[in-house]
ZADRENLO-931601 format. One record per residue (C-alpha): residue in one letter; x negated, y, z negated; residue number from 1. Coordinates in pm, 1 decimal, padded with zeros to 6 digits, always signed. Layout:
BEGIN
   voba         c1         c2         c3   drenfi
      A          X          Y          Z      NUM
...
***
This chain:
BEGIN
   voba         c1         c2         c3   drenfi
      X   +02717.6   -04540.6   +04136.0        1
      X   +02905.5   -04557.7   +04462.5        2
      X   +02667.9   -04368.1   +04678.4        3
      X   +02415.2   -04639.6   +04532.5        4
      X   +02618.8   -04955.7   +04660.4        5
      X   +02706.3   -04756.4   +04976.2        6
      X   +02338.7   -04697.7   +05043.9        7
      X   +02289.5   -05099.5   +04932.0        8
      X   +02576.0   -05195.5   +05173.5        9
      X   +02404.3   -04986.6   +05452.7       10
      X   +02072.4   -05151.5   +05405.2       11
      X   +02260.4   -05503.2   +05413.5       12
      X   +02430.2   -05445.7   +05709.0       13
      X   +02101.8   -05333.2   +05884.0       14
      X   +01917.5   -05630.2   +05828.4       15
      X   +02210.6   -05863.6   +05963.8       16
      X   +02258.7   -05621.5   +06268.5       17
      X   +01789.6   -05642.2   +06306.7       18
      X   +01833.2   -06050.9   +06204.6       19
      X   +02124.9   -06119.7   +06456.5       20
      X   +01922.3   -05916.5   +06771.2       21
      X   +01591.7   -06096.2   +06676.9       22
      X   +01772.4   -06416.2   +06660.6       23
      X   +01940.0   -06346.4   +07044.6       24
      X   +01587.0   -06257.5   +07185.5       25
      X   +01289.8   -06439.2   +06940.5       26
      X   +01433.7   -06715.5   +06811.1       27
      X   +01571.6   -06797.4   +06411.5       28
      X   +01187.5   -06756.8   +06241.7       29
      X   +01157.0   -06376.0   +06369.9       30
      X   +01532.2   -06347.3   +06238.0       31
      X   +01437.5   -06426.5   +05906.1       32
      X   +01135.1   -06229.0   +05895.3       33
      X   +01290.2   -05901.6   +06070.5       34
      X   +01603.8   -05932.5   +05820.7       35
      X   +01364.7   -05971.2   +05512.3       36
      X   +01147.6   -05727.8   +05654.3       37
      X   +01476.6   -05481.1   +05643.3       38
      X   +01583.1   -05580.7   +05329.5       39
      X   +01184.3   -05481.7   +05163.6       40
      X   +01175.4   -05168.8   +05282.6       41
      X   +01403.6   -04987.6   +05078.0       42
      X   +01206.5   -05149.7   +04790.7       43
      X   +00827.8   -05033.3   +04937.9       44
      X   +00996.9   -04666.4   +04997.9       45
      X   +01077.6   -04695.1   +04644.4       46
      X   +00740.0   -04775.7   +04487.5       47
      X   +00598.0   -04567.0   +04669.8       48
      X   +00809.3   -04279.2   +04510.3       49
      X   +00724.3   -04404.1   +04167.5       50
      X   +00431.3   -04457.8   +04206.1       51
      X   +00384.9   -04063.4   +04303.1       52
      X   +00645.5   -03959.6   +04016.8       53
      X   +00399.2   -04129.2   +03777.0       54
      X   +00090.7   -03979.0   +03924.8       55
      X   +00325.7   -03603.9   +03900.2       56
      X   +00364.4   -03704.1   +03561.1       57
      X   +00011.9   -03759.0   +03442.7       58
      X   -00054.7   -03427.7   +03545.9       59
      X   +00243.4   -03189.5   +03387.8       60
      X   +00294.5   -03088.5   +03802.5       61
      X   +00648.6   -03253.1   +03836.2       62
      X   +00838.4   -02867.4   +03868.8       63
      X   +00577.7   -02852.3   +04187.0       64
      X   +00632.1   -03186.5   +04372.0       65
      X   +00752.6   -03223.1   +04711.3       66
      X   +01154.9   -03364.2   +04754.2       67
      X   +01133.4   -03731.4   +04949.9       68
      X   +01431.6   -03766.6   +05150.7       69
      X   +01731.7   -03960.1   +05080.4       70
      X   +01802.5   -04116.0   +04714.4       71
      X   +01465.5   -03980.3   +04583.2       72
      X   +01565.0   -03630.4   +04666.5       73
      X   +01826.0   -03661.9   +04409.0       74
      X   +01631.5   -03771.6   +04173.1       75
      X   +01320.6   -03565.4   +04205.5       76
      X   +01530.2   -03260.4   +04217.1       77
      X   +01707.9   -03356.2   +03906.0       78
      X   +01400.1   -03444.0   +03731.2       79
      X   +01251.3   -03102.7   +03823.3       80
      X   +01511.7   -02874.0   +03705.1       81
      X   +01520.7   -03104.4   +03337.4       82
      X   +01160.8   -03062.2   +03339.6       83
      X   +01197.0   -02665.5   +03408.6       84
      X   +01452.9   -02617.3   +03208.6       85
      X   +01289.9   -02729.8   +02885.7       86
      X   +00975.6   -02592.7   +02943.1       87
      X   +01168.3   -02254.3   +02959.1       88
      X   +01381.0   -02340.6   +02639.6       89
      X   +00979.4   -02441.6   +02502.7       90
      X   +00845.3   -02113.2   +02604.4       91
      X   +01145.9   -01925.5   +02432.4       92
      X   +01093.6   -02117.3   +02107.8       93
      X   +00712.3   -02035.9   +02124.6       94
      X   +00815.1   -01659.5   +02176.8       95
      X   +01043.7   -01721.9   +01921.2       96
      X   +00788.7   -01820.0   +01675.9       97
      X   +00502.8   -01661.8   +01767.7       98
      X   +00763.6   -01324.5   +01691.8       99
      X   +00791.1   -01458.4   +01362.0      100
      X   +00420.9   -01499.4   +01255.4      101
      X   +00348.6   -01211.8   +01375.5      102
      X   +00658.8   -01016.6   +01155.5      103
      X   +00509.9   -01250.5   +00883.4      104
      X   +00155.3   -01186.4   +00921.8      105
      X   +00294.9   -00737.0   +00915.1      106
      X   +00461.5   -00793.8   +00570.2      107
      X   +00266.8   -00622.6   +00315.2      108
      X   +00373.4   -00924.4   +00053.0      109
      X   +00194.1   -01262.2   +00050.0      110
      X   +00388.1   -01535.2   +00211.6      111
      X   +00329.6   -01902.9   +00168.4      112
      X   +00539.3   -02172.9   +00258.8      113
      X   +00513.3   -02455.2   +00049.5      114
      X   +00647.4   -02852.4   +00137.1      115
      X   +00813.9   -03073.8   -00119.9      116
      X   +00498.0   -03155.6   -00252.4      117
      X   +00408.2   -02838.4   -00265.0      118
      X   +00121.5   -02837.9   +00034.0      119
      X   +00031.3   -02513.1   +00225.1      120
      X   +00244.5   -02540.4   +00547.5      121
      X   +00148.3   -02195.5   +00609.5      122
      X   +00042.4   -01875.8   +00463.2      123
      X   -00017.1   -01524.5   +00593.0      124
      X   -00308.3   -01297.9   +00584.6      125
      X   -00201.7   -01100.6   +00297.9      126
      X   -00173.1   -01412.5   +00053.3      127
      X   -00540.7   -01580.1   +00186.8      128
      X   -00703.7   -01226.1   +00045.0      129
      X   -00487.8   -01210.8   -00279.6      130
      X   -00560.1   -01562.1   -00345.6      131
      X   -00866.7   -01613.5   -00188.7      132
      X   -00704.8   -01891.7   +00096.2      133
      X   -00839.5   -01995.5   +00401.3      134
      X   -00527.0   -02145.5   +00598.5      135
      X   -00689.7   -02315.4   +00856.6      136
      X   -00929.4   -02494.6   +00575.9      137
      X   -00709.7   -02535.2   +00308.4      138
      X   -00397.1   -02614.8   +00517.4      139
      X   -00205.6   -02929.0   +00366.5      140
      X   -00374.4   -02884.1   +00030.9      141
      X   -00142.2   -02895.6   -00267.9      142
      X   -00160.9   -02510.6   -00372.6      143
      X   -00236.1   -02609.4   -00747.8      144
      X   -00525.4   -02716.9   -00662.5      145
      X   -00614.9   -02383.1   -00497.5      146
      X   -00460.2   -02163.2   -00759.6      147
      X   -00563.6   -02296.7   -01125.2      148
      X   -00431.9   -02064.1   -01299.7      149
      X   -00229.4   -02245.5   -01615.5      150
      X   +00057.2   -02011.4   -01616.7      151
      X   +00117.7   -02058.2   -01221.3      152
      X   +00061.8   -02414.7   -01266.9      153
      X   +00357.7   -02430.0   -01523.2      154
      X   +00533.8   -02212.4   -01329.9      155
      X   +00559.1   -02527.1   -01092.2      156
      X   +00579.3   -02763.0   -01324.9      157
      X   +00909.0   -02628.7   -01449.6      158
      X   +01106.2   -02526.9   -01132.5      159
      X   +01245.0   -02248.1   -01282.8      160
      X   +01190.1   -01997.5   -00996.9      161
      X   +01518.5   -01767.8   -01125.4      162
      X   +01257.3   -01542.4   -01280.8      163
      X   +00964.1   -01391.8   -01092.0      164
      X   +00555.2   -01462.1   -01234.8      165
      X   +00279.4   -01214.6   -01307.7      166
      X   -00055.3   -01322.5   -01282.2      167
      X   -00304.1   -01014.0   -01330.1      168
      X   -00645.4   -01032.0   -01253.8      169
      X   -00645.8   -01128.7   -00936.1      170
      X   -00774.9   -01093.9   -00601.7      171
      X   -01112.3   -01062.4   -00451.7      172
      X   -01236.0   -00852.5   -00728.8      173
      X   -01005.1   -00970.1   -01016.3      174
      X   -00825.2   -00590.1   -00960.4      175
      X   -00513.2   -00700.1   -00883.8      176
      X   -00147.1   -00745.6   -00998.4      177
      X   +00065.8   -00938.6   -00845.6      178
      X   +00418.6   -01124.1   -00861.9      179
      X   +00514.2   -01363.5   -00714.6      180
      X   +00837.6   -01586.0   -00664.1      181
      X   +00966.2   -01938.5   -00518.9      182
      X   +01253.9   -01932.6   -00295.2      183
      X   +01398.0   -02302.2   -00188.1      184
      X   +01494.7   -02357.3   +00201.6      185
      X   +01525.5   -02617.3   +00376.3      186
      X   +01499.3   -02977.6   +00269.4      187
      X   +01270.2   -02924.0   -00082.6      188
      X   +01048.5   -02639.6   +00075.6      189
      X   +00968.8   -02327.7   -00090.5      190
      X   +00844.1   -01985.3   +00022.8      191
      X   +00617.0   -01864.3   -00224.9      192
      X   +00654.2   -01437.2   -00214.0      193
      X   +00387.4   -01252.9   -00371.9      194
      X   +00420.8   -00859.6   -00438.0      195
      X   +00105.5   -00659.6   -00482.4      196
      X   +00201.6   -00467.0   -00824.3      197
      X   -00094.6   -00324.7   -00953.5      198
      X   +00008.9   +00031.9   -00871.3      199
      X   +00344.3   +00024.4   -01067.5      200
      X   +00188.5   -00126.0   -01356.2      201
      X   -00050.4   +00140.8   -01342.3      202
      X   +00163.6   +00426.6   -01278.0      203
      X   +00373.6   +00246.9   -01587.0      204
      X   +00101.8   +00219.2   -01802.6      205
      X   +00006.2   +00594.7   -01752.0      206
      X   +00410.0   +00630.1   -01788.6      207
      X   +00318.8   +00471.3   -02143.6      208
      X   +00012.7   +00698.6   -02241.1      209
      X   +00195.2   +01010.7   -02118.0      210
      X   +00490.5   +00956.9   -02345.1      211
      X   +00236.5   +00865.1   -02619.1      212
      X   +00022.9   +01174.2   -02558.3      213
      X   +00332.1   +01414.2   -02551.5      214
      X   +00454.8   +01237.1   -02872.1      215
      X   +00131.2   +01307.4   -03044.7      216
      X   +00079.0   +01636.1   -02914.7      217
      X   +00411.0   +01792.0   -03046.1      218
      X   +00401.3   +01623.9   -03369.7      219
      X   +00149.3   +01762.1   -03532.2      220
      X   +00264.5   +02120.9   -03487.7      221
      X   +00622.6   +02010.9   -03582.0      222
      X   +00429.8   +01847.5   -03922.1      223
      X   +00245.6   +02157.0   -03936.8      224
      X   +00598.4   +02409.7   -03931.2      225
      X   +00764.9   +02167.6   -04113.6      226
      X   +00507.5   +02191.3   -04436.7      227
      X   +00493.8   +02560.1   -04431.8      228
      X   +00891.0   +02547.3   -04388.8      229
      X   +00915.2   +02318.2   -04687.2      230
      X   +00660.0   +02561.8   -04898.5      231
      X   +00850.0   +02895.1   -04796.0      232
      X   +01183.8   +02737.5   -04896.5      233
      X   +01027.7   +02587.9   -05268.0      234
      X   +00806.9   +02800.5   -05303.5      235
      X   +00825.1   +03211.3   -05439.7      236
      X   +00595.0   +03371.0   -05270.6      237
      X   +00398.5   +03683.4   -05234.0      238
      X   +00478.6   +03865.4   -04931.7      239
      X   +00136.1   +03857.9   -04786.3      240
      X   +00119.1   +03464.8   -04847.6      241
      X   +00465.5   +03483.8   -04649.4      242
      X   +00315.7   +03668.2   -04394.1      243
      X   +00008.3   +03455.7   -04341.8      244
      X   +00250.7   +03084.5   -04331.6      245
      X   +00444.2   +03306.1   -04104.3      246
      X   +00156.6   +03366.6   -03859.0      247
      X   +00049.5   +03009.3   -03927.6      248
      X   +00445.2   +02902.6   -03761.7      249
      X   +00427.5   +03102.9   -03524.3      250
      X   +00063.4   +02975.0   -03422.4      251
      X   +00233.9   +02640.7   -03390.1      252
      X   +00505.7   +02787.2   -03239.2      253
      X   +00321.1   +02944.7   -02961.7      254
      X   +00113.6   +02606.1   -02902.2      255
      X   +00438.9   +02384.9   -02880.1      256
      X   +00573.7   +02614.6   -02613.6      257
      X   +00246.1   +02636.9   -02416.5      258
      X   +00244.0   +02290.9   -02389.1      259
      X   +00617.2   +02223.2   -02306.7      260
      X   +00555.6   +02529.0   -02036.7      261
      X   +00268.4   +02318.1   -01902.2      262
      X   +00399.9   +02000.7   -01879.0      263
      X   +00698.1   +02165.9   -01675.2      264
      X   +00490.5   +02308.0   -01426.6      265
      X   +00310.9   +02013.6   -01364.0      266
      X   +00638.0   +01859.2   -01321.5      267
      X   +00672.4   +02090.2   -01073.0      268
      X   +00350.4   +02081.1   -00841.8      269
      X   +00403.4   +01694.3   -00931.7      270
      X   +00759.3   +01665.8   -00742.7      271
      X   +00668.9   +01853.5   -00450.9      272
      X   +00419.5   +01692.2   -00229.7      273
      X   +00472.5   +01932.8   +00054.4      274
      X   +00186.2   +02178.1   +00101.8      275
      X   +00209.9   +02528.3   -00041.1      276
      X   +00301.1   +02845.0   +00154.3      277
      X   +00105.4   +03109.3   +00335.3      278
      X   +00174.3   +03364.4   +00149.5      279
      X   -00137.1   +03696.7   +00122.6      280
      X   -00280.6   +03662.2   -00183.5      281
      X   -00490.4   +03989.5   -00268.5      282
      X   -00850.7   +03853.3   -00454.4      283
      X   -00933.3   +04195.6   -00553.8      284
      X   -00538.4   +04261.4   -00697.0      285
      X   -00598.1   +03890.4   -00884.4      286
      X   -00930.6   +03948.7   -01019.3      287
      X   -00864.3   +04244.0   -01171.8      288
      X   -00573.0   +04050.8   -01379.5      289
      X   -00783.5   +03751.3   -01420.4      290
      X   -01012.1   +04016.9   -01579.9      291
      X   -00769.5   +04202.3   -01807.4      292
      X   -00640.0   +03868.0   -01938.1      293
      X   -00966.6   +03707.6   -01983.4      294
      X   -01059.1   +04046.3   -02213.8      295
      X   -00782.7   +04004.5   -02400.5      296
      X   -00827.5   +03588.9   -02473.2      297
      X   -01192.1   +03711.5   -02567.4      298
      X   -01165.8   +03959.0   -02793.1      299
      X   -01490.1   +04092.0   -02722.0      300
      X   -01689.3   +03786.0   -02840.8      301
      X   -01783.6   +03706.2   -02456.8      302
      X   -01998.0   +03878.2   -02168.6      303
      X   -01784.9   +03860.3   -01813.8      304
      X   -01914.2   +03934.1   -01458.7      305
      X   -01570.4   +03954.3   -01220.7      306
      X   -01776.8   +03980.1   -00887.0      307
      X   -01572.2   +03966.0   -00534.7      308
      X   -01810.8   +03928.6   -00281.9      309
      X   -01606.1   +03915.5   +00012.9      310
      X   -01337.6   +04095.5   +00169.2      311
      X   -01137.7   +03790.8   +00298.3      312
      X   -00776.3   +03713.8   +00104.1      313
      X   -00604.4   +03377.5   +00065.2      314
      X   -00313.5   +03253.2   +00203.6      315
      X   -00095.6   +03026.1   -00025.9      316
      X   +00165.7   +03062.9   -00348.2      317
      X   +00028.1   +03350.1   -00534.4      318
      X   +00186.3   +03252.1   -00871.6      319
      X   +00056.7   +02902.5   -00840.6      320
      X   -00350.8   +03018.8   -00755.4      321
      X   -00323.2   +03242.9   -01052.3      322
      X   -00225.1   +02969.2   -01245.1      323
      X   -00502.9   +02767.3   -01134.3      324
      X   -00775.0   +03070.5   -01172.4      325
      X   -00649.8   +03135.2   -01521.9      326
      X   -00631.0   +02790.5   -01620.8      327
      X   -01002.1   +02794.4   -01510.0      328
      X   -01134.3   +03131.9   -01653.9      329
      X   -00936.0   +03045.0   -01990.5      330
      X   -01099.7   +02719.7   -02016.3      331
      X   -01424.6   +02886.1   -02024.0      332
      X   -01343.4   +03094.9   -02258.2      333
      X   -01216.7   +02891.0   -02526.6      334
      X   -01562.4   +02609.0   -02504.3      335
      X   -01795.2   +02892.9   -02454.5      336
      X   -01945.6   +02983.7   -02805.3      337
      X   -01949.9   +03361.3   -02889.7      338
      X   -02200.3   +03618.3   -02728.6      339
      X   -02202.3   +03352.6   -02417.6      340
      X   -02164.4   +03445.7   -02074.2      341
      X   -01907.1   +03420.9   -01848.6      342
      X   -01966.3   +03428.5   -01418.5      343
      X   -01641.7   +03468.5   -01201.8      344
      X   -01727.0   +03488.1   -00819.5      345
      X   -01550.5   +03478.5   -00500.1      346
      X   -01673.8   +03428.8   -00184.0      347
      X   -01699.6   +03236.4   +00123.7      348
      X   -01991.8   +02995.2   +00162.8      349
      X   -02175.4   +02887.1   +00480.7      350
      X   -01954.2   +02643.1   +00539.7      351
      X   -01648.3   +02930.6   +00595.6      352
      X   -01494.8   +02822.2   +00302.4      353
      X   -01363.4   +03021.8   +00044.4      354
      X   -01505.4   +02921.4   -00330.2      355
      X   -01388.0   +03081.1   -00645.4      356
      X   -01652.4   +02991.1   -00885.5      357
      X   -01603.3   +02975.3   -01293.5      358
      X   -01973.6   +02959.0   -01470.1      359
      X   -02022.4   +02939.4   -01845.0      360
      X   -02311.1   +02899.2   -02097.6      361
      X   -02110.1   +02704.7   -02284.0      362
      X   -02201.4   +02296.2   -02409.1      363
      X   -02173.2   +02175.8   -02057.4      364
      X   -02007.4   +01788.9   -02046.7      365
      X   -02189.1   +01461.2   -02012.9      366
      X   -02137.9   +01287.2   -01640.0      367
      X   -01931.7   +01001.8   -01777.9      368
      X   -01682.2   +01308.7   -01850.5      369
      X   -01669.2   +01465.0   -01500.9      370
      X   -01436.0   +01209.3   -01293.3      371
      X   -01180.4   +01194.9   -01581.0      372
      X   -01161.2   +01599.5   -01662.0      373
      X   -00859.1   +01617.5   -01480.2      374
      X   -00640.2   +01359.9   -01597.9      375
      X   -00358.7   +01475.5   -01794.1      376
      X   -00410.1   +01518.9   -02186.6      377
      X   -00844.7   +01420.1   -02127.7      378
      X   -01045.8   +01589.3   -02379.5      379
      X   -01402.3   +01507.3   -02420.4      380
      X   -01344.1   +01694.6   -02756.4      381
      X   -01020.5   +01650.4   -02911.0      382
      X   -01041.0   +01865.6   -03240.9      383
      X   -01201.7   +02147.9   -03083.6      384
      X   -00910.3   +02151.2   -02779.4      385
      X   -00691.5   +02230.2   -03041.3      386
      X   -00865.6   +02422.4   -03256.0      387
      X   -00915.5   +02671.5   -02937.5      388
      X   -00520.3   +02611.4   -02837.2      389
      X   -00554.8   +02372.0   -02516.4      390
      X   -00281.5   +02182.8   -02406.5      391
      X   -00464.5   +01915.8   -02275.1      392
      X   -00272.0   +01966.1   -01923.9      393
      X   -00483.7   +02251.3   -01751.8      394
      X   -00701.5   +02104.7   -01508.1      395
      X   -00456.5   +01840.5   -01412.4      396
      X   -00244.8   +02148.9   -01357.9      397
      X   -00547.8   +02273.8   -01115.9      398
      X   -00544.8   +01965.9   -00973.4      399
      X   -00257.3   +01950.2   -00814.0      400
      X   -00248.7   +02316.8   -00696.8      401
      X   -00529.7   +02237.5   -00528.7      402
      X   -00410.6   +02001.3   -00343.5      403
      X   -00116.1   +02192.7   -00243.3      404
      X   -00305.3   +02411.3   -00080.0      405
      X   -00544.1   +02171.3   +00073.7      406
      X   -00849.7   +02259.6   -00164.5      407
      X   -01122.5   +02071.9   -00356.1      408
      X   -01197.7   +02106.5   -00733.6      409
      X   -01531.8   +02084.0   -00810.7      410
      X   -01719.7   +01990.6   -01109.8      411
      X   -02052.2   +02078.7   -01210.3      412
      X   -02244.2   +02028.9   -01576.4      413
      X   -02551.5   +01998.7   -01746.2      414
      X   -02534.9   +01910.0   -02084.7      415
      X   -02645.1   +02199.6   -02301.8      416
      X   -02658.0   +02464.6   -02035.1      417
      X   -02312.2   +02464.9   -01961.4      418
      X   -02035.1   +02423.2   -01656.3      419
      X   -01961.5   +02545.9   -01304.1      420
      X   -01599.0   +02480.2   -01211.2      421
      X   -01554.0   +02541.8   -00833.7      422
      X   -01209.4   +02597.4   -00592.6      423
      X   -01300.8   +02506.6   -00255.8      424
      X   -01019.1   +02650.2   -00019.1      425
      X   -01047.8   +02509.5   +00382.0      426
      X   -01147.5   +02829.5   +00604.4      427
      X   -00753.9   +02787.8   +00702.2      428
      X   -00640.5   +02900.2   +00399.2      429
      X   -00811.9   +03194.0   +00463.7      430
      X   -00667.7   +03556.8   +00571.7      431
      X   -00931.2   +03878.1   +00682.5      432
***
């Protein structure tokens, strides 16, 4: 305020000084004028200055204007480093935000942010596909009237967002599970987070069938032991009649522990994900067990061909290939009917790969059979599985090994003719 008045005071004085030496040479009428003229000049310097601050300021270039001198200066220079300063303090809040859509927009969960009414403020990428939004159409819009389905629409309704909601069904192709929960912030808002489920409720509900499928499996040889218990115990036999319920137990016997055996080494291969070792497996050395044990399975109702046609060994776990082979060679055994024929082969194909190759004459499988072979406890005949002593688990067992050691199981059938069952190991895997 004081250098104001002193400036004021200055001016004042100046046009007495200009009015007293016009009135000494030109007379009292140029005194006037030459002290008024004084006094307006100030005033014209100053319109002219804001007059050119407002022209600065219609175009956003006040940070570049040029300083006036005197009084001006000050408050151009002032005006330009307020002006700079929250443009800065701007562009750090833009950063600031545009860092937080974008950490938004990478969440794999939907994210919606909801007003008090309950309009779209914003939503993320993820939540327009699971929902089907659009934000820069449906921005605004009260989200009820974009989701319609009646349990999300209660779900509003009540305000009771303690407890997450499941909708299933949805998505672009009705595939999807997801839940989804309202947090409150700010003054009535809500952030709507939406969780894509649909692989834990699947992995659950195969949980479910597994423990079903075990359940069902063991109880009917525990029934089955537990009868011919009951009829030893009440019963006096004849010792061949105890002999035969004997061999009947131990039939059971034999198929309970097969199938607890199985379903701990596919606990196994299931638990480790890492690939298998490199290990030199000799294809002749295996073959000629395969062969043995497939003799013995047999009995002599079957015709076998064990063919190696190529010198090259494989590289991988040894115990868990022979698994897989036998698992393969034993499965044509038990659906091939007696006097059929039997094909083993190695080789490598023109690809470089190695292929070990199980053929039968057996019944062959219908196509709608072929994708789900390998899931655990899949029969496309139930009674006869048993009958011949499967478990249920053996080509899910395959499975796996294959994929431990970076191979493809491949299915081939024609109904009638019979089945191909093919290892496809990566020329990698591969030792000559």
């Amino acid at each position: 305020m004081i250098p104001a008045l002193s400036r004021l005071f200055f001016v004042a004085c100046l046009a007495v000084i200009a009015a007293y030496i016009s009135l000494y040479f030109l007379g009292s009428d140029w005194a006037i004028f030459t002290g008024i003229t004084v006094l307006l000049m100030p005033l014209i310097y100053s319109y002219i200055n804001l007059a050119r601050l407002k022209q600065y300021i219609r175009t956003d270039t006040v940070e570049n204007i040029s300083l006036p001198s005197g009084y001006w200066e000050e408050v151009y220079f002032g005006l330009q480093r307020l002006i700079k300063g929250l443009k800065q303090r701007m562009r750090t809040i833009e950063e600031q935000h545009a860092h937080f859509i974008e950490a938004f927009q990478a969440s794999p969960n939907g994210i919606v942010m909801l007003d008090d009414g309950d309009h779209i403020e914003w939503c993320n990428s993820i939540a327009e596909r699971f929902f089907g939004l659009h934000f820069k159409r449906d921005a605004l819009q009260r989200i009820n009237f974009l989701i319609r389905r009646p349990e999300f629409i209660q779900y509003l309704i009540k305000r009771n967002f303690d407890e997450p909601l499941l909708l299933e069904r949805m998505g672009p192709n009705g595939s999807l599970s997801l839940m989804l929960q309202a947090f409150p912030y700010g003054q009535n808002r809500h952030l709507l987070l939406v969780q894509n489920v649909t692989d834990l409720h699947k992995a659950d509900a195969m949980r479910r069938d597994f423990v079903a499928n075990v359940s069902h499996e063991m109880r009917t040889p525990i029934t089955v032991l537990m009868g011919f218990l009951e009829t030893v115990q009440s019963l006096d036999l004849e010792k061949s009649q105890q002999d035969q319920y004997f061999e009947m137990m131990m039939s059971q016997a034999q198929r309970m522990k097969s199938l607890v055996e199985d379903l701990l080494t596919l606990a196994n291969l299931e638990s480790n994900a890492l690939p298998a070792a490199t290990n030199e497996v000799k294809i002749k050395t295996l073959m000629a067990l395969l062969k043995n044990d497939a003799e013995a399975l047999s009995q002599g109702r079957h015709d076998f061909t064990f063919d190696v046609e190529s010198n090259a060994n494989l590289l991988g776990d040894e115990r868990e290939i022979l698994s897989a082979f036998s698992n393969l060679v034993s499965n044509a055994i038990r659906y091939t009917p007696d006097l059929g024929t039997i094909n083993v082969i190695w080789n490598i194909n023109s690809e470089g790969q190695g292929e070990f190759s199980v053929s039968d004459t057996g019944p062959g499988i219908a196509s709608e059979h072929l994708s789900r072979l390998t899931e655990r406890f899949y029969r496309v005949d139930r009674s006869r599985s048993r009958d011949t002593g499967g478990t249920g688990l053996g080509l899910a067992i395959v499975k796996h090994i294959a994929s431990r050691h970076q191979a493809q199981l491949i299915i081939e059938s024609i109904p009638g003719k019979g089945s191909t069952f093919i290892l496809c190991f990566p020329g990698d895997r591969l030792s000559t």
